[in-house]
C-alpha positions in Angstrom: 84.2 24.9 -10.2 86.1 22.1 -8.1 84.8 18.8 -8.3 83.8 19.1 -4.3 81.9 22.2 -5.5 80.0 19.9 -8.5 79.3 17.4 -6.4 77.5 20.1 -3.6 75.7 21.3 -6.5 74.8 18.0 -7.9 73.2 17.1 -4.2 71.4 19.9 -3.6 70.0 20.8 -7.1 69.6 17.4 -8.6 70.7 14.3 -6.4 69.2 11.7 -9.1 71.2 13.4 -12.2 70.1 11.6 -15.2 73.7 11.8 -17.4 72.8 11.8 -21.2 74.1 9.4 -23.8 77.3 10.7 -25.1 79.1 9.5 -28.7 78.9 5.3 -28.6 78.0 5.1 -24.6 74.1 5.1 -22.9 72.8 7.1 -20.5 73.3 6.3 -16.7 71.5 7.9 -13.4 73.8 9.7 -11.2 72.6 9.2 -7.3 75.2 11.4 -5.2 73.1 12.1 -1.4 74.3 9.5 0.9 70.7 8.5 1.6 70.1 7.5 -1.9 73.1 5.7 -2.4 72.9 3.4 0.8 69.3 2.3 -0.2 70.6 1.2 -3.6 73.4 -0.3 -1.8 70.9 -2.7 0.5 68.3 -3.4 -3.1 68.7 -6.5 -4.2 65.3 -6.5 -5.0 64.9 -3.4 -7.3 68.6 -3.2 -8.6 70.9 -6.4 -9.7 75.1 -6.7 -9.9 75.1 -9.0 -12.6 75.4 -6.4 -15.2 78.2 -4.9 -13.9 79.4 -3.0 -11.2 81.7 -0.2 -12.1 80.9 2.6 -14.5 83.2 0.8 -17.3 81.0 -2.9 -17.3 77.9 -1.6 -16.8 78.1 1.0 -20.1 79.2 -2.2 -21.8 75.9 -3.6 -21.0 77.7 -6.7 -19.3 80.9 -8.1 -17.3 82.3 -11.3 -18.7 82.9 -12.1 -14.7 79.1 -11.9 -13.9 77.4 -14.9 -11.8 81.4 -16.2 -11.3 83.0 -13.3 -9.2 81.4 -12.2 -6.0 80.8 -8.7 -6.6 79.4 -9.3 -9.8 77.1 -12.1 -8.3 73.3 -12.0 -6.7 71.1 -13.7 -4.9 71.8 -17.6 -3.2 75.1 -18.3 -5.0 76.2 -15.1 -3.9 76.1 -15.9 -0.6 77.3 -19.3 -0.7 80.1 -17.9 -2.2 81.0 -15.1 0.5 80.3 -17.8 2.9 82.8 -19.5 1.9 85.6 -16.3 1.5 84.6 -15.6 4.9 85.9 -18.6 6.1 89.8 -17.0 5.8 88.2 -13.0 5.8 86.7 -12.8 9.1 88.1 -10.9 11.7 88.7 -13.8 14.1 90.8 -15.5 11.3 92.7 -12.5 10.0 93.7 -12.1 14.0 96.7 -13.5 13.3 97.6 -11.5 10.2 97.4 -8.1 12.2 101.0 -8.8 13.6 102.2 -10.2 10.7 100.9 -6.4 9.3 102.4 -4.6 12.0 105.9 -6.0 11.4 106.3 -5.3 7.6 105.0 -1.7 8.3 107.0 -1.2 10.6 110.4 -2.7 8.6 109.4 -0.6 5.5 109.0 2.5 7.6 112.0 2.0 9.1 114.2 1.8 5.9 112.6 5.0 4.7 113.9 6.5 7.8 117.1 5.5 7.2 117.0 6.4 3.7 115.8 9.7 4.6 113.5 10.9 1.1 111.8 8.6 -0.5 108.7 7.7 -2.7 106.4 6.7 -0.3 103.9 5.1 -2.8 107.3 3.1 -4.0 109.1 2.9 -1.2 106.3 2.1 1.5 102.7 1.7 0.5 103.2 -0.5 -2.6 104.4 -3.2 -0.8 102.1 -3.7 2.5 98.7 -4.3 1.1 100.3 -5.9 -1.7 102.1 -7.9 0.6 99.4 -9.3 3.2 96.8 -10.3 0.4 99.1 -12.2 -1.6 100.6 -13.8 1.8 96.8 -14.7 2.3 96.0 -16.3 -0.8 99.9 -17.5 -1.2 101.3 -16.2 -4.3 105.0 -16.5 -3.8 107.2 -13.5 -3.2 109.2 -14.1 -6.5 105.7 -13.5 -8.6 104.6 -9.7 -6.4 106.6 -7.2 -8.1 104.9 -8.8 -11.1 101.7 -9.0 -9.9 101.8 -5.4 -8.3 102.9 -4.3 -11.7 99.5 -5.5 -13.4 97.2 -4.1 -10.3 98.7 -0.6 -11.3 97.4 -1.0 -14.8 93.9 -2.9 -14.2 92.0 -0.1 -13.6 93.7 3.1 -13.4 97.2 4.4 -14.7 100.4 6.4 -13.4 100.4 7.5 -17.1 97.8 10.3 -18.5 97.9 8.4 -22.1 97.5 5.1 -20.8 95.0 3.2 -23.7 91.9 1.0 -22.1 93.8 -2.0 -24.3 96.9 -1.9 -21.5 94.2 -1.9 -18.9 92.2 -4.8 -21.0 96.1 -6.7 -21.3 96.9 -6.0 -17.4 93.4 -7.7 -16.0 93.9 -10.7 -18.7 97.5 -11.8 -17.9 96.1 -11.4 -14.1 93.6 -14.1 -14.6 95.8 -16.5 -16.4 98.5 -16.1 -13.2 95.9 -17.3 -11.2 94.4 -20.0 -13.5 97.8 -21.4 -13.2 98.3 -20.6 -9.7 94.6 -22.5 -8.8 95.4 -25.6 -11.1 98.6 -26.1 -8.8 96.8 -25.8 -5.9 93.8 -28.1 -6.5 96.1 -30.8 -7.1 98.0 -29.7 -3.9 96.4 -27.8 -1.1 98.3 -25.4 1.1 96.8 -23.4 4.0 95.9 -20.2 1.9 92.8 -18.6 0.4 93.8 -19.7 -2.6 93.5 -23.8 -1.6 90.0 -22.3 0.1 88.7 -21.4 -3.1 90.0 -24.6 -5.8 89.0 -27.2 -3.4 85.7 -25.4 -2.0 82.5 -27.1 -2.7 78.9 -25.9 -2.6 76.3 -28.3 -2.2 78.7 -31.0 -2.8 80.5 -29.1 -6.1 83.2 -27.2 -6.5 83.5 -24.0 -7.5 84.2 -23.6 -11.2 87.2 -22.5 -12.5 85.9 -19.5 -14.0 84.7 -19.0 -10.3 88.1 -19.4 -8.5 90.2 -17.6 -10.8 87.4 -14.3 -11.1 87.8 -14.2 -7.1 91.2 -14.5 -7.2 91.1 -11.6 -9.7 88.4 -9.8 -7.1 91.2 -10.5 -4.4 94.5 -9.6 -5.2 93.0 -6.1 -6.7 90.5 -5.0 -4.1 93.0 -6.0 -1.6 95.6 -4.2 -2.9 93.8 -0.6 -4.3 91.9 0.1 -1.6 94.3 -0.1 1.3 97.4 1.5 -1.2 95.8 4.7 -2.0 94.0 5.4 1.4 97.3 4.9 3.1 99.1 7.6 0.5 95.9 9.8 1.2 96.8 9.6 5.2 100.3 10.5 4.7 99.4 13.6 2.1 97.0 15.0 4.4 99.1 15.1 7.1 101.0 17.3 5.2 98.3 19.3 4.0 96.9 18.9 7.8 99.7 19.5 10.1 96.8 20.0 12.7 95.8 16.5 12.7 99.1 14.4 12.2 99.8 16.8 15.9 96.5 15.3 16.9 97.6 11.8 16.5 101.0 12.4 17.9 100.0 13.5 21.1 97.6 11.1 21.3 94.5 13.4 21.2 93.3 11.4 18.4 93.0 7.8 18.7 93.3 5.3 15.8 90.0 3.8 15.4 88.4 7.1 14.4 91.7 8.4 12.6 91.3 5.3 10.5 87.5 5.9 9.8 88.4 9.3 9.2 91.1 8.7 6.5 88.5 6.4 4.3 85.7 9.2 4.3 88.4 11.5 3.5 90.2 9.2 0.7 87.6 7.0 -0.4 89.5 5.4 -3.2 86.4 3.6 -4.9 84.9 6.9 -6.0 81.8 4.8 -7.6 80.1 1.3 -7.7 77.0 0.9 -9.8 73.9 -1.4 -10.4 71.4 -1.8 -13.1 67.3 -1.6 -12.3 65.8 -4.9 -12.6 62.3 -3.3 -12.3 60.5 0.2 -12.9 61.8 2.2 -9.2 61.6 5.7 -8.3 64.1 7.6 -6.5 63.0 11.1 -5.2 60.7 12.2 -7.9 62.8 10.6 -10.1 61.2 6.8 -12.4 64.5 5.1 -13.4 63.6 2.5 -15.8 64.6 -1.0 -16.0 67.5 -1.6 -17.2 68.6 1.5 -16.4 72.4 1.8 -15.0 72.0 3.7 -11.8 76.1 4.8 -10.2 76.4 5.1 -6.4 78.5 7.8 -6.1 80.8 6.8 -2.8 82.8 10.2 -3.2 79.9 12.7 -2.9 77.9 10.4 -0.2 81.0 10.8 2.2 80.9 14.2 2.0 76.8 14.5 2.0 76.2 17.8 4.7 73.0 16.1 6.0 75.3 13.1 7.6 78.6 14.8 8.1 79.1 17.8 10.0 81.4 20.6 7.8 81.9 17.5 6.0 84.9 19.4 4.1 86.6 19.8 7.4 89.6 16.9 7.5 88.8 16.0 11.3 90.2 12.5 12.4 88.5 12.5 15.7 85.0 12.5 13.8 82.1 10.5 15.7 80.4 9.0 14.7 81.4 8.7 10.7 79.0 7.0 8.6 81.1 6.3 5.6 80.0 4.4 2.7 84.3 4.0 1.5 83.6 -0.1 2.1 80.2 0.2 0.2 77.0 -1.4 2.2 74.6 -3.9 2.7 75.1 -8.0 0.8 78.3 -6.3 -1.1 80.1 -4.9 2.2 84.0 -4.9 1.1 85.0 -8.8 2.4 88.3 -6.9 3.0 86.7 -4.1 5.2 88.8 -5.6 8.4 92.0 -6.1 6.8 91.7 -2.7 5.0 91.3 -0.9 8.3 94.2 -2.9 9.9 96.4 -2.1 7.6 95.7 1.9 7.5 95.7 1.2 11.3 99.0 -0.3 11.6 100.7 2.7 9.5 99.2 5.1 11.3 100.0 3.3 14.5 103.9 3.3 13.0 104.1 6.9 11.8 103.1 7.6 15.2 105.5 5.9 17.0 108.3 6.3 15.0 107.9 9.3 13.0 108.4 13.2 14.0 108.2 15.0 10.8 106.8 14.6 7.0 107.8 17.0 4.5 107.0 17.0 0.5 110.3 17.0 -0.9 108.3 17.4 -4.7 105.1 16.9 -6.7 102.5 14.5 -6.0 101.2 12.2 -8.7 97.6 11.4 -9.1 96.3 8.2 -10.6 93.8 8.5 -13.7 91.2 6.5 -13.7 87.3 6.9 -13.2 86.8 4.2 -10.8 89.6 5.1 -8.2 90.9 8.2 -6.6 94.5 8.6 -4.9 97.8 9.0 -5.0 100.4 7.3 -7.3 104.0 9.6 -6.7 104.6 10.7 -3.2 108.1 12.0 -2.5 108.7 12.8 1.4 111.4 13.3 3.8 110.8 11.8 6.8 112.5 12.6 10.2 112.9 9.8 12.7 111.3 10.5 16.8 113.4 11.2 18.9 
């Protein structure tokens, strides 16, 4: 069985799965119905963050970030926090990033046309996520490739037999860039999120360091991953799709549902989790608390009772309900900038592209927290 046909199973046989203890690791509830998983999503009565939120954390029983980095935070400080973020994330200030955007995609694009075959996850999508979240918070061009580098490792891997040490190494030297990084820029502000976050102060304090430099952390990878590997998934289902990339050449399919479209499809966090605070039933289904209860993002998007022939690839889909940014107090701060980006490549490959063709295997990442693409070799044949 294919992991699309586990997952139908899963929601029509047994949407709360409890999955048993296995060697060293407890138990955790499985919720995989769309439903389900958006009413965990808006709990933050019933179910807390501050255990964890990703499969990894919460099986450790904590996350050394919890109470300092936003995901991993609940209740007031929470949303003093993300009140403060959304100073530099809303979409009236990231206005002026979307041409900013548009002009390295378009530059990148254009080289691999030149070029002819290239990687695209090398050659093209590494680079513009990566490079409008670090022009946001101001890391310096000189530190990216290095930075990139460590995002790859954090929390997935190019390489099968990657060990969770190199993963443990990647996140660590990540937090010490930016403890440097944040020290600078206390002592000497610059217009970047960075300078929001060291100088910030709620009710008259400033943010801790642990604070600034878990944020950073939250940053630089959920503003990279996200965008990277649902851009890849575009590209590779045009190929596998040659229906739809006609769709959005001719213009019968306009962006704003293409890009919706490609996040249902890709949805690169496969999972986010909570843990009970109380005693809650689900279905017919008592979760305890404490209980770890995983959201399962890649089964919801593709839940029959909210998407039509949800299996169909169909980038003129209305409406399209997808849970890909999460829901409710822990909506994806990057959730505008994510869709800009995806929007500006498709906008690009539209414009200035006529054909993609494999020119050899694609490379999946390994990880059990996000799903895409990490090797995409393509020819590419310019408009006419």
């Amino acid at each position: 069985m294919d992991l699309a046909g586990f997952w139908r199973v899963l929601r029509r046989d047994k949407p709360v799965y409890w999955h048993p203890a296995k060697d060293d690791k407890p138990g955790f509830w499985v919720l995989s119905k769309h439903a389900d998983v958006l009413a965990v999503y808006k709990d933050e009565v019933n179910y807390t963050s501050e255990k964890g939120n990703v499969l990894t954390t919460l099986l450790q029983g904590h996350d050394t970030a919890a109470g300092k980095m936003l995901a991993v935070t609940d209740g007031q400080r929470h949303r003093d926090v993300r009140n403060t973020l959304l100073k530099a994330f809303s979409p009236r200030a990231l206005s002026r990033v979307a041409e900013r955007i548009k002009r390295n995609t378009t530059r990148r694009i254009d080289d691999a046309l030149t070029r002819g075959e290239v990687d695209f996850a090398a050659e093209v999508a590494d680079h513009i996520p990566m490079g409008t979240i670090c022009d946001l918070l101001g890391v310096p061009e000189s530190d990216r490739p290095y930075l990139l580098r460590l995002n790859k490792s954090a929390l997935s891997s190019e390489e099968q037999d990657a060990v969770d040490s190199d993963a443990w190494a990647a996140r660590n030297e990540i937090l010490m860039y930016f403890l440097e990084l944040a020290t600078e820029r206390q002592q000497a502000p610059r217009d970047d999120v960075i300078s929001t976050l060291a100088t910030a102060t709620i009710n008259g304090e400033r943010l801790t360091p642990h604070e600034v430099i878990f944020n950073c952390y939250s940053l630089i990878i959920g503003g990279d991953e996200t965008s990277r590997l649902s851009m890849l998934g575009a590209v590779h289902s045009f190929i596998e799709h040659p229906d739809q990339w006609q769709a959005v050449k001719s213009g019968r399919v306009g962006l704003d549902s293409a890009v919706e479209e490609v996040l249902r499809w890709t949805t690169p966090a496969m999972h986010f989790g909570r843990v009970a605070r109380e005693d809650v039933k689900v279905r017919d289904e008592l979760i305890r608390a404490g209980d770890v209860v995983t959201l399962w993002n890649s089964s919801a998007n593709r839940d029959e009772e909210v998407f039509d022939e949800p299996e169909t690839y169909d980038l003129a889909r209305t409406p399209n309900k997808h849970l890909a940014f999460g829901y409710g107090p822990h909506f994806c701060l990057g959730a505008y900038l994510g869709r800009s980006e995806i929007g500006s490549l498709l906008e690009v490959l539209r414009d200035r592209v006529e054909r993609i063709e494999p020119t050899g295997p694609v490379q999946r990442t390994h990880s059990n927290l996000l799903s895409g693409i990490c090797r995409l070799p393509v020819r590419l044949t310019p408009s006419h």
